[in-house]
matplotlib code that plots the C-alpha trace (Angstrom):
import matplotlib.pyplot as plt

x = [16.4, 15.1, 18.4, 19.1, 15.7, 16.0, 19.8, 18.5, 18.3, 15.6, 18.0, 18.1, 14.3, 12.7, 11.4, 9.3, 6.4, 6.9, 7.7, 10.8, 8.9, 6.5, 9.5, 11.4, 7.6, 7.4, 10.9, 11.1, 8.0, 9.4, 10.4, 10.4, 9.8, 5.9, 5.6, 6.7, 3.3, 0.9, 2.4, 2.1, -1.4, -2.2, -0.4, -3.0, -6.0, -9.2, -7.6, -9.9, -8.9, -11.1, -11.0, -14.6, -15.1, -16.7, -19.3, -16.9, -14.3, -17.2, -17.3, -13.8, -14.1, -17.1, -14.9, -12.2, -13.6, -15.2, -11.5, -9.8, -6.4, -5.6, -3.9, -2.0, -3.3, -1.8, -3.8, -6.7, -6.2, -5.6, -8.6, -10.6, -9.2, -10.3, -13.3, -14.0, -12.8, -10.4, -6.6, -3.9, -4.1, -7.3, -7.3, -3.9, -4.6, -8.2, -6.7, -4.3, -6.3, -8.8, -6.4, -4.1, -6.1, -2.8, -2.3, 0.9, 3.2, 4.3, 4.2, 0.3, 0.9, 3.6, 1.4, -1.9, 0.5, 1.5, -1.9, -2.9, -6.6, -8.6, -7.5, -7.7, -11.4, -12.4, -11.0, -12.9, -16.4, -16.0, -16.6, -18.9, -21.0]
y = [-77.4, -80.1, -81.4, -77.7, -77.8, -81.3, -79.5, -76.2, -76.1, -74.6, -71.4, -71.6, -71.4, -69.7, -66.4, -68.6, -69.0, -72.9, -73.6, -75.6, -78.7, -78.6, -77.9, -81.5, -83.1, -81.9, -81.5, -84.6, -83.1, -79.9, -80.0, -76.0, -72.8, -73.0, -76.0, -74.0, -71.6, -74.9, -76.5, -72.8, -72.7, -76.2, -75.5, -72.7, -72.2, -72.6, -74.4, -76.9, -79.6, -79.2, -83.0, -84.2, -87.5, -90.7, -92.7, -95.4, -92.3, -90.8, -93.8, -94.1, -90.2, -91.1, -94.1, -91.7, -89.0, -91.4, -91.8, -89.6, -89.5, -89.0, -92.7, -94.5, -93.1, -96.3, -99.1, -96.8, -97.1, -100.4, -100.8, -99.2, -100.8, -104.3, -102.7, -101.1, -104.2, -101.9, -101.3, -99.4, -97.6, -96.8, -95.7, -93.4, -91.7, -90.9, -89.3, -87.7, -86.3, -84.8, -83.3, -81.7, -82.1, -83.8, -87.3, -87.7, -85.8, -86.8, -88.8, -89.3, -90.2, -86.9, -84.8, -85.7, -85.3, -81.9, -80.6, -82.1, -83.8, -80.5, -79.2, -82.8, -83.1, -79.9, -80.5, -83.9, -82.4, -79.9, -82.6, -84.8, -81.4]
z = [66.1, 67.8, 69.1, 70.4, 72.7, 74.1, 75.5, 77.0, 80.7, 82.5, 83.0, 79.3, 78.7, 81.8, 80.1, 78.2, 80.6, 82.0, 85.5, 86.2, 87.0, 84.1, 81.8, 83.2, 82.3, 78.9, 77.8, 76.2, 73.9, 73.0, 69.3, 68.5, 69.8, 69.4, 71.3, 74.4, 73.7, 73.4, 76.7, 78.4, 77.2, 78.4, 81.4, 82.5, 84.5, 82.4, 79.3, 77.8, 75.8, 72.0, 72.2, 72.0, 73.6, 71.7, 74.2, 74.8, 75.9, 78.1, 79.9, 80.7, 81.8, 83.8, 85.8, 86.3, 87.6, 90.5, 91.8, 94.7, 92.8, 96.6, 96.2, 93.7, 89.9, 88.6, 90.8, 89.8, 86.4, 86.5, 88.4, 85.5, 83.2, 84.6, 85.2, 81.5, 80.1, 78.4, 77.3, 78.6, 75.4, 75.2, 78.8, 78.7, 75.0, 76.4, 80.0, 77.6, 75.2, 77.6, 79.6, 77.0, 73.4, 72.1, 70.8, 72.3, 75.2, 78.4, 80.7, 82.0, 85.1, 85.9, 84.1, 86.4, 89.5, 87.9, 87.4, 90.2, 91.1, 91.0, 87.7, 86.2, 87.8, 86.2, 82.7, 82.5, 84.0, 81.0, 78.8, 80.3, 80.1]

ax = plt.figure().add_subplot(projection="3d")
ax.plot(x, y, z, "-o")
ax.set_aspect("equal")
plt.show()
């Protein structure tokens, strides 16, 4: 089944609520049919992530959301990172799981572009609330 998803074009899979440029983000992370519900879900406006942040990952949150996202997200990170004294790890799962609830999925860096700063700002100020 898997194998099956990972070959559908978008033409294949378009009545099933992604755009065509969130479907090339997360197509490596579709492994069945519900997955296409969970990305739609976390694809649209006013999703929060159930992911409740640990002090250390409030922190990183807090850094974050001090950046414009207007220039490179990568020097940025890295920037916090040097900053936070901190690992790409710890930095990336804690973006990720803020932004989508998940432990793993795409890309980060696609996936902030996709949602764009706005949306990313206002999942992260929902909780730091």
């Amino acid at each position: 089944n898997k194998k099956i998803l990972h070959l559908k074009s978008f033409e294949d899979i378009n009545n099933y609520g992604l755009s065509e440029q969130q479907y090339k983000v997360v197509k490596d992370n579709i492994e069945s049919y519900n997955d296409f519900e969970t990305w739609k879900r976390i694809f649209s406006p006013g999703f929060k992530s159930n992911y409740t942040p640990n002090e250390q990952e409030k922190l990183i949150l807090k850094e974050f959301s001090k950046k414009s996202l207007n220039n490179d997200v990568k020097a940025e990170c890295e920037a916090i990172k040097s900053s936070l004294n901190i690992t790409n790890k710890e930095l990336l799962h804690t973006l990720r799981k803020s932004l989508t609830g998940l432990e793993y999925g795409p890309n980060i860096f696609e996936l902030i572009e996709l949602l764009g700063a706005h949306e990313v700002f206002r999942r992260i100020y929902l909780l730091l609330e």
